[in-house]
PyMOL Python script that loads the backbone (N, CA, C, O; Angstrom):
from pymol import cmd

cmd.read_pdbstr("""\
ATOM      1  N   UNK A   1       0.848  -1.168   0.000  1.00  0.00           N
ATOM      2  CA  UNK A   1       0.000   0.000   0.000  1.00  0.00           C
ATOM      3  C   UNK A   1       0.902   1.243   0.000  1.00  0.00           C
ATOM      4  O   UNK A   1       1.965   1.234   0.621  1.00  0.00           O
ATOM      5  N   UNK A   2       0.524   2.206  -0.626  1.00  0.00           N
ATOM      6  CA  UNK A   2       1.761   3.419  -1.003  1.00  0.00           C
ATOM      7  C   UNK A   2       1.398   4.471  -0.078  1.00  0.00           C
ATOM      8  O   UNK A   2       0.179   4.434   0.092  1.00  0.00           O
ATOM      9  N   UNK A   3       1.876   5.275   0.504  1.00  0.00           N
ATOM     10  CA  UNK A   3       1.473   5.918   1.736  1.00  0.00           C
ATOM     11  C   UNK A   3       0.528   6.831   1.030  1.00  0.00           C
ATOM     12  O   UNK A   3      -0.148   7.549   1.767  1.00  0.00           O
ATOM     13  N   UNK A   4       0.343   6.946  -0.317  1.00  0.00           N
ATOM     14  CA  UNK A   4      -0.884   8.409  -0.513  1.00  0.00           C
ATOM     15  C   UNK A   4      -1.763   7.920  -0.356  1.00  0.00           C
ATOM     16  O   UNK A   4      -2.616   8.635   0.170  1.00  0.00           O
ATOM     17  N   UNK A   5      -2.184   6.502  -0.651  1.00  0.00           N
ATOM     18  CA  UNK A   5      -3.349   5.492  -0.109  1.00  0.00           C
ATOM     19  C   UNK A   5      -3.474   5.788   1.320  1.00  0.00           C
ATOM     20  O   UNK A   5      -4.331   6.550   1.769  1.00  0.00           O
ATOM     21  N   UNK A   6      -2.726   5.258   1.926  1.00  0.00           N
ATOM     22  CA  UNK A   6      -2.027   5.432   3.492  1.00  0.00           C
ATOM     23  C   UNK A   6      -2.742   6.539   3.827  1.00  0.00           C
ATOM     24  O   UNK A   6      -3.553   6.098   4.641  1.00  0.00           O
ATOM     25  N   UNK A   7      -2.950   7.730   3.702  1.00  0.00           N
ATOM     26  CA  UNK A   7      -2.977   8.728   4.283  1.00  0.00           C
ATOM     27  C   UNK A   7      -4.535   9.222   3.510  1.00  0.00           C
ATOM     28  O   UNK A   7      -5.398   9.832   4.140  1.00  0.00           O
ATOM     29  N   UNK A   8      -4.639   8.933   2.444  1.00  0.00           N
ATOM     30  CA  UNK A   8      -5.781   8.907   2.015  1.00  0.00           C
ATOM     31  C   UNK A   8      -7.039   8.047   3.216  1.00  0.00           C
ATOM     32  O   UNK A   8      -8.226   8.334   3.368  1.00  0.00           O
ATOM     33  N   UNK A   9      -6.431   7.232   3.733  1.00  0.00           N
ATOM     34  CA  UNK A   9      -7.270   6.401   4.231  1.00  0.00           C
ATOM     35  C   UNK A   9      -7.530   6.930   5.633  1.00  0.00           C
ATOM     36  O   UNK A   9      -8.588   6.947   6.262  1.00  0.00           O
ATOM     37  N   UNK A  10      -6.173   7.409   6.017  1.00  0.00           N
ATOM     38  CA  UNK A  10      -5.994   8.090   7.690  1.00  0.00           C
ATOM     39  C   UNK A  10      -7.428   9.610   7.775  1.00  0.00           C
ATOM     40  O   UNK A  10      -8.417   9.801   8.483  1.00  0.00           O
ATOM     41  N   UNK A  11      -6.935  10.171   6.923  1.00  0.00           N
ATOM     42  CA  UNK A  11      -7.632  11.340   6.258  1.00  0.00           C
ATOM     43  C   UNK A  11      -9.350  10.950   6.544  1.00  0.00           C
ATOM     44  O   UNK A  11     -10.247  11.533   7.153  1.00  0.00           O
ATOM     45  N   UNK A  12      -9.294   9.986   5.964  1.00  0.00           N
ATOM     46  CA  UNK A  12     -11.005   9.656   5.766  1.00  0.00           C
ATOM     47  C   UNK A  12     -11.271   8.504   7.108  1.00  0.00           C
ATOM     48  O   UNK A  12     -12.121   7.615   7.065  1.00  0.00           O
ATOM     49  N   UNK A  13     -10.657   8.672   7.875  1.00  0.00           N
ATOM     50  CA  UNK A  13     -11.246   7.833   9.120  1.00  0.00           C
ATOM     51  C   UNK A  13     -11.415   8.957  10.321  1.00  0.00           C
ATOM     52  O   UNK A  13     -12.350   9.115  11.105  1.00  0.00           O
ATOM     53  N   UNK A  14      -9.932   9.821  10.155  1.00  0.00           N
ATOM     54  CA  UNK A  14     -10.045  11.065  11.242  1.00  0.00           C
ATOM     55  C   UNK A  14     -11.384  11.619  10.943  1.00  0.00           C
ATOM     56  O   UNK A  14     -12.161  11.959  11.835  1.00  0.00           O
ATOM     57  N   UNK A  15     -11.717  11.732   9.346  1.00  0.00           N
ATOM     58  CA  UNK A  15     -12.994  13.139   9.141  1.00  0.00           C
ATOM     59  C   UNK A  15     -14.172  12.141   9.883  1.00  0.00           C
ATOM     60  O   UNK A  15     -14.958  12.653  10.681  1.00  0.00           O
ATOM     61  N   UNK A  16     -14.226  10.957   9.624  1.00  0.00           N
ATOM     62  CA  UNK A  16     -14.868  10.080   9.954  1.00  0.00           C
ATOM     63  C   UNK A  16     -15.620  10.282  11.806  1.00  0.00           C
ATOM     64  O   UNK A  16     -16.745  10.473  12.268  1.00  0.00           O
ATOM     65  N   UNK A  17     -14.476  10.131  12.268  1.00  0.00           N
ATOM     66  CA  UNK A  17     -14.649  10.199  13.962  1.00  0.00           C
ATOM     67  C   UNK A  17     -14.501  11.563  13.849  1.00  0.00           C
ATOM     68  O   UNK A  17     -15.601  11.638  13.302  1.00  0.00           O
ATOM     69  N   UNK A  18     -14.026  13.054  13.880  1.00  0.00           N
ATOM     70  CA  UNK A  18     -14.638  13.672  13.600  1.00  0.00           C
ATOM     71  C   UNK A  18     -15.909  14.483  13.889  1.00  0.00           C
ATOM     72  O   UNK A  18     -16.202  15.359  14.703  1.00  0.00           O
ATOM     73  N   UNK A  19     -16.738  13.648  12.597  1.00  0.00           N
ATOM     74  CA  UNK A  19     -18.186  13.953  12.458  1.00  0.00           C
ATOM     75  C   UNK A  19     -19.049  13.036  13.460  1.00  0.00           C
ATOM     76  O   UNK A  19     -20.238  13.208  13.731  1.00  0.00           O
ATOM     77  N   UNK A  20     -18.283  12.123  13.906  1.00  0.00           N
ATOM     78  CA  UNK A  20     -19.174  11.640  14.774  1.00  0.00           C
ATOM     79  C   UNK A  20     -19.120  12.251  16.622  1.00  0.00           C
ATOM     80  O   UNK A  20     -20.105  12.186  17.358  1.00  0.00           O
ATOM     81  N   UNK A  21     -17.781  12.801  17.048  1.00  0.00           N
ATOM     82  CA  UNK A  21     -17.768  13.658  18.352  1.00  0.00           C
ATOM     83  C   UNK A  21     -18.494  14.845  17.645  1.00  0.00           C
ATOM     84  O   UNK A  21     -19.425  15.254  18.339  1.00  0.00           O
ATOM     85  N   UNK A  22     -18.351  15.478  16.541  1.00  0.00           N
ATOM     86  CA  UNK A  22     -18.908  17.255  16.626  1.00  0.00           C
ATOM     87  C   UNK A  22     -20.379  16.793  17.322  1.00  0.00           C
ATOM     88  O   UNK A  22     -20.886  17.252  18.345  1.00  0.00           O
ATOM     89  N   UNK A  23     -21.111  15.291  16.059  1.00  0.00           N
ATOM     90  CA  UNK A  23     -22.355  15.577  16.551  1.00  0.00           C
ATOM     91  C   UNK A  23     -23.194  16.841  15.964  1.00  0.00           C
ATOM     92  O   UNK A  23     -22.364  17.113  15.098  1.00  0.00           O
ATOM     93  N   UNK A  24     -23.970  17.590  15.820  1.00  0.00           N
ATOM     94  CA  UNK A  24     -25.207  18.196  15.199  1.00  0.00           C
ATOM     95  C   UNK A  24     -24.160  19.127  15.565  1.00  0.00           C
ATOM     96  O   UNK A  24     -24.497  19.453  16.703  1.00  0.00           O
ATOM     97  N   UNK A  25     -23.179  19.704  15.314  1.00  0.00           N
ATOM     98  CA  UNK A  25     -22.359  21.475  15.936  1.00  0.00           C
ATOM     99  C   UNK A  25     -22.021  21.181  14.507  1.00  0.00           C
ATOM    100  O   UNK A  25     -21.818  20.150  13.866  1.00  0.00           O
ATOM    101  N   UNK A  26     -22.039  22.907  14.151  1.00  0.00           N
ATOM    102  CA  UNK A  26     -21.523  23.100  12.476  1.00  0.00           C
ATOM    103  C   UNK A  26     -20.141  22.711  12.632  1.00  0.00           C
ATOM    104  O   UNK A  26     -19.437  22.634  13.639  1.00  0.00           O
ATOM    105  N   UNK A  27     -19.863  22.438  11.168  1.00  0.00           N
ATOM    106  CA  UNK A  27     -18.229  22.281  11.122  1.00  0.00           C
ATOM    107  C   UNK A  27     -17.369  23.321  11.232  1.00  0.00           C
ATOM    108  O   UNK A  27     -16.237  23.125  11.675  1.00  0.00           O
ATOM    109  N   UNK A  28     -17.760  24.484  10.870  1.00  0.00           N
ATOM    110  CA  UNK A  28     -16.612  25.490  11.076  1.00  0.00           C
ATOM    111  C   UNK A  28     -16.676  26.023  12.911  1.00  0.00           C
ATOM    112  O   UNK A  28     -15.711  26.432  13.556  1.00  0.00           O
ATOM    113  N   UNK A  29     -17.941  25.871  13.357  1.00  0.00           N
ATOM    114  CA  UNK A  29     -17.502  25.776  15.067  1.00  0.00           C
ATOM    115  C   UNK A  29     -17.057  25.004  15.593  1.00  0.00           C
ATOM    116  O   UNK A  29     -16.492  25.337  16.635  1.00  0.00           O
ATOM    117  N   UNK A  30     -17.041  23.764  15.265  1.00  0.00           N
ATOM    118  CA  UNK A  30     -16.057  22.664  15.608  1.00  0.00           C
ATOM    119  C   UNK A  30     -14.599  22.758  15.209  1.00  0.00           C
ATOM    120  O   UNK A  30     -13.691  22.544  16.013  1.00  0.00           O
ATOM    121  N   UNK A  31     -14.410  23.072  13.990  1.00  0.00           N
ATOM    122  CA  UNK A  31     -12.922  23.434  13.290  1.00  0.00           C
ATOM    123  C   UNK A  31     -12.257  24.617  14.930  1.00  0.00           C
ATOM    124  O   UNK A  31     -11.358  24.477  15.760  1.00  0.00           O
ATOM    125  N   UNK A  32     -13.196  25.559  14.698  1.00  0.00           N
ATOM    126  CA  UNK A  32     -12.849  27.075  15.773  1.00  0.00           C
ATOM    127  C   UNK A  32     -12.503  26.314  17.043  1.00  0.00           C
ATOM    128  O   UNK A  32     -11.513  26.768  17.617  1.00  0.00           O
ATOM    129  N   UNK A  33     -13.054  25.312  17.593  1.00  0.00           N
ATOM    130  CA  UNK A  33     -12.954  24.785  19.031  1.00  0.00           C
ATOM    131  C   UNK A  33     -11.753  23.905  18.856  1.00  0.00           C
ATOM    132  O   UNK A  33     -10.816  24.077  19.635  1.00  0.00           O
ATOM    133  N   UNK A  34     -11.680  23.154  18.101  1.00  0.00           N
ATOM    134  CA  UNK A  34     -10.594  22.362  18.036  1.00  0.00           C
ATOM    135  C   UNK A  34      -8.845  23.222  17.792  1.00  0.00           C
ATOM    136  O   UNK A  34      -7.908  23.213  18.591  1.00  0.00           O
ATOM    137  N   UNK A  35      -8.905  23.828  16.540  1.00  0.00           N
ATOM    138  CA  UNK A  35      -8.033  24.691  16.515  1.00  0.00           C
ATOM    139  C   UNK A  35      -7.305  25.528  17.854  1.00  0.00           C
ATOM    140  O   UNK A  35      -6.155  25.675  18.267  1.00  0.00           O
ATOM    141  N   UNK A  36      -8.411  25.892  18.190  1.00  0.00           N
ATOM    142  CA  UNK A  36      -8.121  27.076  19.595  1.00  0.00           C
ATOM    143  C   UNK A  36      -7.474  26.082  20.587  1.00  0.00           C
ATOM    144  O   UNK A  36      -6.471  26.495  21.169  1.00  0.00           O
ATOM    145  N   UNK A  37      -8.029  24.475  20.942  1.00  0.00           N
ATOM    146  CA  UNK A  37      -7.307  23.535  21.529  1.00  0.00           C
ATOM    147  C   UNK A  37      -6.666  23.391  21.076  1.00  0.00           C
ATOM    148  O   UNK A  37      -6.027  23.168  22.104  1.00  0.00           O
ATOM    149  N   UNK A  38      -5.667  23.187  20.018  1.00  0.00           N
ATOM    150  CA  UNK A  38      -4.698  22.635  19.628  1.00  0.00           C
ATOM    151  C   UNK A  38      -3.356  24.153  20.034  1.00  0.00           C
ATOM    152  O   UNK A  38      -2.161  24.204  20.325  1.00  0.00           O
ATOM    153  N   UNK A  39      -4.358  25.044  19.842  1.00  0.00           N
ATOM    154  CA  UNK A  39      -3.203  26.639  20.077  1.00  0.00           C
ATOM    155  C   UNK A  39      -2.661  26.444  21.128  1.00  0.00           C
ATOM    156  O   UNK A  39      -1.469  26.371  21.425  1.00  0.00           O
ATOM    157  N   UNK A  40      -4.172  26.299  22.093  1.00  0.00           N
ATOM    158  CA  UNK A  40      -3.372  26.346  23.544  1.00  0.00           C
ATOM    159  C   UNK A  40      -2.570  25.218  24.498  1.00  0.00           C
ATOM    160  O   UNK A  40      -1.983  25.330  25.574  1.00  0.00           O
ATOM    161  N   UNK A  41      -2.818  24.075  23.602  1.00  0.00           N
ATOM    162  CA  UNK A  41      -1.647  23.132  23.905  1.00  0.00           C
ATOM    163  C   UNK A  41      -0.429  23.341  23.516  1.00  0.00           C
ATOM    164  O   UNK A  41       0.420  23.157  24.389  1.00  0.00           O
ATOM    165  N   UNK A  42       0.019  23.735  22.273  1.00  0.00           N
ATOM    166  CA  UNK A  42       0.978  24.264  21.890  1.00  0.00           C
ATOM    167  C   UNK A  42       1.558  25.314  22.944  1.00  0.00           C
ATOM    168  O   UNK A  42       2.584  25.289  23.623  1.00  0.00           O
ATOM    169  N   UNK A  43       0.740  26.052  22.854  1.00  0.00           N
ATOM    170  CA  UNK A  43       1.166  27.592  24.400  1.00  0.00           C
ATOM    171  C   UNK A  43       1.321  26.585  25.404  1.00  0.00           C
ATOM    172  O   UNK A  43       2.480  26.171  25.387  1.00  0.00           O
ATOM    173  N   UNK A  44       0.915  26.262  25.904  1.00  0.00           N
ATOM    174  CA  UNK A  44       1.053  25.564  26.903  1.00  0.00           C
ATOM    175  C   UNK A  44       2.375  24.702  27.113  1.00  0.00           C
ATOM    176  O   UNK A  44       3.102  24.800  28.101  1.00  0.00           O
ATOM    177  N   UNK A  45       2.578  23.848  26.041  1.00  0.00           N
ATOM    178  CA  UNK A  45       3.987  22.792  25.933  1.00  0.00           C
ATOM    179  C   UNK A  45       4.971  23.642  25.757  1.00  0.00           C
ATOM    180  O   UNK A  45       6.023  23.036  25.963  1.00  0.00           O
ATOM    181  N   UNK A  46       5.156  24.688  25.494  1.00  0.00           N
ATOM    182  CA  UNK A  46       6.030  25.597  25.403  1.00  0.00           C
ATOM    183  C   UNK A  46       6.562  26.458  26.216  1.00  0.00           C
ATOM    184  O   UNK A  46       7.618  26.953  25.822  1.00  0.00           O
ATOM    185  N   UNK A  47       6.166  26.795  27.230  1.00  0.00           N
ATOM    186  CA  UNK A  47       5.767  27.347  28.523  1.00  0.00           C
ATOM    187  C   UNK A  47       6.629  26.458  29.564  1.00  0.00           C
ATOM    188  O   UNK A  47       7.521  26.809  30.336  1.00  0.00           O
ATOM    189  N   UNK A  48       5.835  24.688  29.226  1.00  0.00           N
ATOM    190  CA  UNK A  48       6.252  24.367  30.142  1.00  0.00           C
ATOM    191  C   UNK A  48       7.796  24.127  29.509  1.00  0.00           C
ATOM    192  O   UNK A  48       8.768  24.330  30.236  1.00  0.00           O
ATOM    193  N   UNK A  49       7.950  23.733  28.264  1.00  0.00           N
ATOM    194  CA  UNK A  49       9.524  23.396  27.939  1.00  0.00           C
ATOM    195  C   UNK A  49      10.440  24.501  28.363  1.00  0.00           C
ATOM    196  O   UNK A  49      11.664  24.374  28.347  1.00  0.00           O
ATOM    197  N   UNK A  50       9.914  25.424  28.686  1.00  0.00           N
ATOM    198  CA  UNK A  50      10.605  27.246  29.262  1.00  0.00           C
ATOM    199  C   UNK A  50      11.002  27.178  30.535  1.00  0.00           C
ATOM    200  O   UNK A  50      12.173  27.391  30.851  1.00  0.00           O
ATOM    201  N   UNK A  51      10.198  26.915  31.273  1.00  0.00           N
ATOM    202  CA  UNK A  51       9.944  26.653  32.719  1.00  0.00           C
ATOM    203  C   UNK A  51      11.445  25.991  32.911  1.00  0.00           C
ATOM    204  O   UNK A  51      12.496  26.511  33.288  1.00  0.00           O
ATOM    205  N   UNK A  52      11.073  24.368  32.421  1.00  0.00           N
ATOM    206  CA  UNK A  52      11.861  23.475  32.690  1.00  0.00           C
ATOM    207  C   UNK A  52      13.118  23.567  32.382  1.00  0.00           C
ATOM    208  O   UNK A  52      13.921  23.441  33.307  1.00  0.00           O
ATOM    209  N   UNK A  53      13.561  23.781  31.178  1.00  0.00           N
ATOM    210  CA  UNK A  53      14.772  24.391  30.593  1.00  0.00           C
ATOM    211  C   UNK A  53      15.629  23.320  29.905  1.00  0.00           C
ATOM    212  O   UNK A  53      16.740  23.432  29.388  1.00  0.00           O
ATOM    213  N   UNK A  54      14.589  21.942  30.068  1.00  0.00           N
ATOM    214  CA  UNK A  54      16.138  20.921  29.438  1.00  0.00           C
ATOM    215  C   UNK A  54      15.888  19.913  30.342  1.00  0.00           C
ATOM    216  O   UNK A  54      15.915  18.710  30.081  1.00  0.00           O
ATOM    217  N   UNK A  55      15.549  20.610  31.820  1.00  0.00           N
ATOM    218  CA  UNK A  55      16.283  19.817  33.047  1.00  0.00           C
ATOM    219  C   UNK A  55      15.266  19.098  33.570  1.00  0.00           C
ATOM    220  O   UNK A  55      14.236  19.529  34.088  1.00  0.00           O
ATOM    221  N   UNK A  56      15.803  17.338  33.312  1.00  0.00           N
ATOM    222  CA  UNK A  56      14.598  16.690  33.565  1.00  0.00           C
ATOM    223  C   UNK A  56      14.442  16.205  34.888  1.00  0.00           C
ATOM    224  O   UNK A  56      13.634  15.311  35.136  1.00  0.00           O
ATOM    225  N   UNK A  57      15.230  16.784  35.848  1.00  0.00           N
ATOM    226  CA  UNK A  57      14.704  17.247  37.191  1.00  0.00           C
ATOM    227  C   UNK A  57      13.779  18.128  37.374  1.00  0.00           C
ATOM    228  O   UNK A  57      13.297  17.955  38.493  1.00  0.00           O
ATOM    229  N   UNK A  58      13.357  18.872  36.902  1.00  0.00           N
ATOM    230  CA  UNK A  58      12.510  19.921  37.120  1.00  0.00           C
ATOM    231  C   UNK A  58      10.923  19.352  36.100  1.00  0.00           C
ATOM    232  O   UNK A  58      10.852  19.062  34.905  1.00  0.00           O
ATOM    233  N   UNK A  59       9.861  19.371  37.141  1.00  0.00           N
ATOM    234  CA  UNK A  59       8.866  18.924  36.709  1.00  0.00           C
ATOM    235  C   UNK A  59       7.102  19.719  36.801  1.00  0.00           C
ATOM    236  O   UNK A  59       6.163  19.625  37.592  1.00  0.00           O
ATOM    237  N   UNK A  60       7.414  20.634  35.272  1.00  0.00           N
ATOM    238  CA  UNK A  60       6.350  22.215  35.883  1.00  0.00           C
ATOM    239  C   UNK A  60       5.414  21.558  36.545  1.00  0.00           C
ATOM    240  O   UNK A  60       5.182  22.099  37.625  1.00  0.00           O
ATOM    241  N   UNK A  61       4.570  20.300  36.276  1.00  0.00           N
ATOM    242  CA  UNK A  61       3.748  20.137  36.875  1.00  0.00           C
ATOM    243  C   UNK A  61       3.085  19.845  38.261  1.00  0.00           C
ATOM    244  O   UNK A  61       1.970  19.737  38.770  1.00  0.00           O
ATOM    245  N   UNK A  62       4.875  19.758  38.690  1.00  0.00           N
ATOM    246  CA  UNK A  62       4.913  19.755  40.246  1.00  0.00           C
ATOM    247  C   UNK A  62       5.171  20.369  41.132  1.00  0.00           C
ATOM    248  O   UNK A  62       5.281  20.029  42.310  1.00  0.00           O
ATOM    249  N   UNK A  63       5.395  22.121  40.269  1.00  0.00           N
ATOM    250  CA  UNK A  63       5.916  23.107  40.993  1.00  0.00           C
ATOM    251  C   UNK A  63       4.545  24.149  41.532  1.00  0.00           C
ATOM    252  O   UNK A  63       3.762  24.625  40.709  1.00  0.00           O
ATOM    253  N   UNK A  64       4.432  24.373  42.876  1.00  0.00           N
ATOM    254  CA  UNK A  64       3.874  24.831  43.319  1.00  0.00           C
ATOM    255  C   UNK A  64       3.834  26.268  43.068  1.00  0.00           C
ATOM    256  O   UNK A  64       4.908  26.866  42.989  1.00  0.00           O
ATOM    257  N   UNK A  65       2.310  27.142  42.881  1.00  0.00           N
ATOM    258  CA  UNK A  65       2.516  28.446  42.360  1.00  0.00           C
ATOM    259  C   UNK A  65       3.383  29.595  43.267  1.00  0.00           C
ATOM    260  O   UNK A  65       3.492  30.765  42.899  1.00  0.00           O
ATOM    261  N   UNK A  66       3.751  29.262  44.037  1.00  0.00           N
ATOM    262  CA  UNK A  66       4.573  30.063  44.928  1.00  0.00           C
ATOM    263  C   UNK A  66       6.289  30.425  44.003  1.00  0.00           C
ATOM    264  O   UNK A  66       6.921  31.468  43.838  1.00  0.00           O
ATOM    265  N   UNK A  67       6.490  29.256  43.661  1.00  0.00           N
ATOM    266  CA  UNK A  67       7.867  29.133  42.896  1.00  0.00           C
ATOM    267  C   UNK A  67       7.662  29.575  41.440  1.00  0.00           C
ATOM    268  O   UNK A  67       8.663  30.102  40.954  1.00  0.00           O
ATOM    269  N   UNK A  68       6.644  29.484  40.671  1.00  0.00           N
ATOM    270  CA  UNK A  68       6.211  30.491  39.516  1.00  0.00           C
ATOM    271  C   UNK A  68       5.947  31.668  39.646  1.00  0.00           C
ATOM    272  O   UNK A  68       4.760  31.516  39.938  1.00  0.00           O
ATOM    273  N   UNK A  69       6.055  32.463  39.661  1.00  0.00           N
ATOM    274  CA  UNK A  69       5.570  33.969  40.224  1.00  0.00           C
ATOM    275  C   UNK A  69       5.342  34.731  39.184  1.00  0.00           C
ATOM    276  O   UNK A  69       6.095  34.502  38.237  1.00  0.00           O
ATOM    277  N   UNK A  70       4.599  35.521  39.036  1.00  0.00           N
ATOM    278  CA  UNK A  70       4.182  36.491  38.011  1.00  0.00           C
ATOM    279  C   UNK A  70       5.321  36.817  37.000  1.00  0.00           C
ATOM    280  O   UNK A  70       5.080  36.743  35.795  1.00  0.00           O
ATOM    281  N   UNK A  71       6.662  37.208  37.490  1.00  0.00           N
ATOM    282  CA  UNK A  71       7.304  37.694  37.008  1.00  0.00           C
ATOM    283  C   UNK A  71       8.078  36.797  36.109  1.00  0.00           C
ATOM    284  O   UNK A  71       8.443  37.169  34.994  1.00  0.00           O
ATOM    285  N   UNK A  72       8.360  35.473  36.649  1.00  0.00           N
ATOM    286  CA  UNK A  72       8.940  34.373  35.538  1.00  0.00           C
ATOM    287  C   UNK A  72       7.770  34.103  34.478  1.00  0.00           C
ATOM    288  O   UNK A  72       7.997  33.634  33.363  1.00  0.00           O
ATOM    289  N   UNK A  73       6.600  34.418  34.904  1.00  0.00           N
ATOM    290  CA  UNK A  73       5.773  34.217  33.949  1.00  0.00           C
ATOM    291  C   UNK A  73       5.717  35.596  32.820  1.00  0.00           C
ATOM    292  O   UNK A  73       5.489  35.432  31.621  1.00  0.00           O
ATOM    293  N   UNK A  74       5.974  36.981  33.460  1.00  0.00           N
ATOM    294  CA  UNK A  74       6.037  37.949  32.509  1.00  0.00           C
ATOM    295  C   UNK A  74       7.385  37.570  31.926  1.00  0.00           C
ATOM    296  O   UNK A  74       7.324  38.022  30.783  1.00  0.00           O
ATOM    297  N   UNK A  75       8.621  36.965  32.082  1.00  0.00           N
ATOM    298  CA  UNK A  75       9.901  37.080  31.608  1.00  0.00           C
ATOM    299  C   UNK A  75       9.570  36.181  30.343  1.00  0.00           C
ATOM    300  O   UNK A  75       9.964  36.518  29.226  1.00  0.00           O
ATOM    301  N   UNK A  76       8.662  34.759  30.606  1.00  0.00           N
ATOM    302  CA  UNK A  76       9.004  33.308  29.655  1.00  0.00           C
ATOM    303  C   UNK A  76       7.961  34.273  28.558  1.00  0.00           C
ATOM    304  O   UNK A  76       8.246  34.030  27.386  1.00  0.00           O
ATOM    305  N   UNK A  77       6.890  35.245  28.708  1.00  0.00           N
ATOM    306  CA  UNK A  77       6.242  35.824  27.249  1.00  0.00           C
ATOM    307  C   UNK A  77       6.996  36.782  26.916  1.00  0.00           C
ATOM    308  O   UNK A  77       6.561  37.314  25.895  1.00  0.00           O
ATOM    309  N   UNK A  78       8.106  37.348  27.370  1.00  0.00           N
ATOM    310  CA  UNK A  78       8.948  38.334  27.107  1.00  0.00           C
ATOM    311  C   UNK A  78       9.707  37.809  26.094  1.00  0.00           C
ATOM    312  O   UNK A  78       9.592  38.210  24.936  1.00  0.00           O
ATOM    313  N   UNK A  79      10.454  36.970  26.415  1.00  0.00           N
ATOM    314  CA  UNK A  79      11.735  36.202  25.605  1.00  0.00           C
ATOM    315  C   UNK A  79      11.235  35.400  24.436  1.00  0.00           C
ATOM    316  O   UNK A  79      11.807  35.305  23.350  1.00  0.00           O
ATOM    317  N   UNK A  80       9.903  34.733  24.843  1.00  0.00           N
ATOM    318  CA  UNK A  80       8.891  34.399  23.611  1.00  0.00           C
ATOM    319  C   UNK A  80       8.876  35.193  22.239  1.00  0.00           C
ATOM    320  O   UNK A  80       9.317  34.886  21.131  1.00  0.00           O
ATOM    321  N   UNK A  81       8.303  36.172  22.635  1.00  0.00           N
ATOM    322  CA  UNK A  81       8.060  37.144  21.804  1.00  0.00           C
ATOM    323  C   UNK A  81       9.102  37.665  21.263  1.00  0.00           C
ATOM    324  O   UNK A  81       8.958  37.883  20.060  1.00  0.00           O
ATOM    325  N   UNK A  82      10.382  38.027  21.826  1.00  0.00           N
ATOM    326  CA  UNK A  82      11.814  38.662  21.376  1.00  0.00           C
ATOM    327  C   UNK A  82      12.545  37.183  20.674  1.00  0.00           C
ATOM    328  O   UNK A  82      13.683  37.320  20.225  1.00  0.00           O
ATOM    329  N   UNK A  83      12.018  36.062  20.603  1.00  0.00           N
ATOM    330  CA  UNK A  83      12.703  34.898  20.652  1.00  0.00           C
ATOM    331  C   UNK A  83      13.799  34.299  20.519  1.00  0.00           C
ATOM    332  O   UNK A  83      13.864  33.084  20.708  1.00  0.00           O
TER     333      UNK A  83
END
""", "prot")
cmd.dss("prot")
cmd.show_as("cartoon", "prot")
cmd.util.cbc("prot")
cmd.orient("prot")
């Protein structure tokens, strides 16, 4: 099987399931909801790869908000943005 088949097929099973979670919601509000999830996972994994720095001792999800503080959080969209 040649992967354009391959993917032809992937293609038409994702649209598949899909249409069956949207359920009766138009497709372009479903597209909008999904998209916007996919943004803010992205923001999110990125953030935390910032946080962490490499160091797989350090585990954002276990750091208590006391040790995040506003300001590492204004610095990691600072340097973001300047990248």
């Amino acid at each position: 099987m040649t992967s354009t088949i391959q993917r032809a097929e992937l293609q038409a099973k994702i649209l598949k399931i899909a249409n069956k979670v949207r359920g009766s919601v138009d497709g372009w509000d479903f597209k909008q909801f999904v998209l916007g999830t996919l943004f803010y996972r992205f923001i999110s994994e990125n953030f935390t790869n910032y946080i962490e720095g490499g160091d797989d001792s350090i585990k954002y999800a276990d750091l208590s908000d006391e040790i995040i503080t506003p300001d590492i959080k204004d610095d990691a969209i600072i340097n973001e943005i300047e990248g």
